[in-house]
C-alpha positions as CSV (number, residue, x, y, z in Angstrom):
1,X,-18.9,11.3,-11.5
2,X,-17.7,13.9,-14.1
3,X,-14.4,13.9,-15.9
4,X,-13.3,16.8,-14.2
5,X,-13.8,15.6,-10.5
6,X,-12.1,11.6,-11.3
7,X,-9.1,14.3,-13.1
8,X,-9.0,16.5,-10.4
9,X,-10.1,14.5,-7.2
10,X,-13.0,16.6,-6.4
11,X,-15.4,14.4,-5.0
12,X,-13.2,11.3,-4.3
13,X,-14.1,8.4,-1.8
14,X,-13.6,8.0,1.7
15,X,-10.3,7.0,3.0
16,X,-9.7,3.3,3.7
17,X,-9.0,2.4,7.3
18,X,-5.9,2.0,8.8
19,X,-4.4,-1.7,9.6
20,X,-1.3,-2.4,12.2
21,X,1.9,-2.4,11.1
22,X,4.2,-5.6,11.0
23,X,7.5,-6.4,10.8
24,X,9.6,-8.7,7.7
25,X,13.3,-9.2,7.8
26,X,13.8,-5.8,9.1
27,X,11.3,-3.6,7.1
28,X,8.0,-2.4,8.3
29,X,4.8,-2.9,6.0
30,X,2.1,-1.2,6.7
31,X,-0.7,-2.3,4.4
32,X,-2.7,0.8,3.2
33,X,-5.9,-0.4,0.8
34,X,-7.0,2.7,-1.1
35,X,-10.8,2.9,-1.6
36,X,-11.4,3.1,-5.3
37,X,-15.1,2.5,-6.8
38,X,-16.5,-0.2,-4.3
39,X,-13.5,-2.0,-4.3
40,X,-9.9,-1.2,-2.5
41,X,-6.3,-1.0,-4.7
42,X,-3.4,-3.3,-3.2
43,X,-1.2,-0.7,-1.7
44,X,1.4,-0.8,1.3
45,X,4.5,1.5,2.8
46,X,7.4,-0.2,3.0
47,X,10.0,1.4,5.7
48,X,13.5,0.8,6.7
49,X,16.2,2.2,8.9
50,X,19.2,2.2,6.6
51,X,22.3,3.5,7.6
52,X,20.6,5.6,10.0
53,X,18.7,7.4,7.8
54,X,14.7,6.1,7.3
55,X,13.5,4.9,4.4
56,X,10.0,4.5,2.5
57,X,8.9,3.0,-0.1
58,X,5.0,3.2,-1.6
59,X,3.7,0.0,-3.3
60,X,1.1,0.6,-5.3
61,X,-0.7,-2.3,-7.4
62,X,-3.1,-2.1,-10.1
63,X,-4.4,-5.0,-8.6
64,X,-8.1,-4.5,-6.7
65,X,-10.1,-6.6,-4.7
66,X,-13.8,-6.4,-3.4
67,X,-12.9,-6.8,0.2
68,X,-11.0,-4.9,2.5
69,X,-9.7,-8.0,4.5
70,X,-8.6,-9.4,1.8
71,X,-7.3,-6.2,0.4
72,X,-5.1,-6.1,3.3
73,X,-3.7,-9.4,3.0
74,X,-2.4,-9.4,-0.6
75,X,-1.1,-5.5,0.5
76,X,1.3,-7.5,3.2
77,X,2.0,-10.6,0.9
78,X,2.8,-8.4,-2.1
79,X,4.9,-5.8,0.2
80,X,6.9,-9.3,1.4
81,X,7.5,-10.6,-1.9
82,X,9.0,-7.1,-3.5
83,X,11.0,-7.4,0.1
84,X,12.4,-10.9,-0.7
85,X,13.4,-9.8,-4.3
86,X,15.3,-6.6,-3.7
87,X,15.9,-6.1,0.0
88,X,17.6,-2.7,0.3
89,X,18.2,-2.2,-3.3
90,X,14.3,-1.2,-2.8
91,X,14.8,2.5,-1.9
């Protein structure tokens, strides 16, 4: 792939499936993989109703693993442990 399309995203990879939300001490983390050169990039959003309003919060690791599964997991387990450490102070 050319400079140009990996500066400008012409070109880029197919996205990475959805998986189900869940629930954690009353956030919602949706693990979101990106697809990124064979591989998939820890990522997760991490909602919250707070004071009425909603929340969200994009975790994005450099982290990246070779299989989605797996991908998935460590998106959820790193979404909970930035949950446990800031709570609300989060968004």
């Amino acid at each position: 792939m050319s400079l140009f399309k990996r500066l400008f995203g012409g070109g880029g990879e197919a996205p990475s499936p959805k998986a189900e939300s869940q629930e954690y001490a009353g956030f919602t983390i949706t693990p979101t993989p990106i697809a990124e050169g064979g591989q998939f990039r820890v990522s997760a959003r991490i909602e919250a109703l707070i004071d009425g309003e909603e929340k969200r919060h994009e975790l994005i690791r450099a982290d990246v693993i070779r299989d989605l599964d797996e991908a998935t997991d460590m998106s959820v387990r790193k979404a909970k442990q930035l949950i446990d450490q800031m709570g609300n102070a989060l968004f």
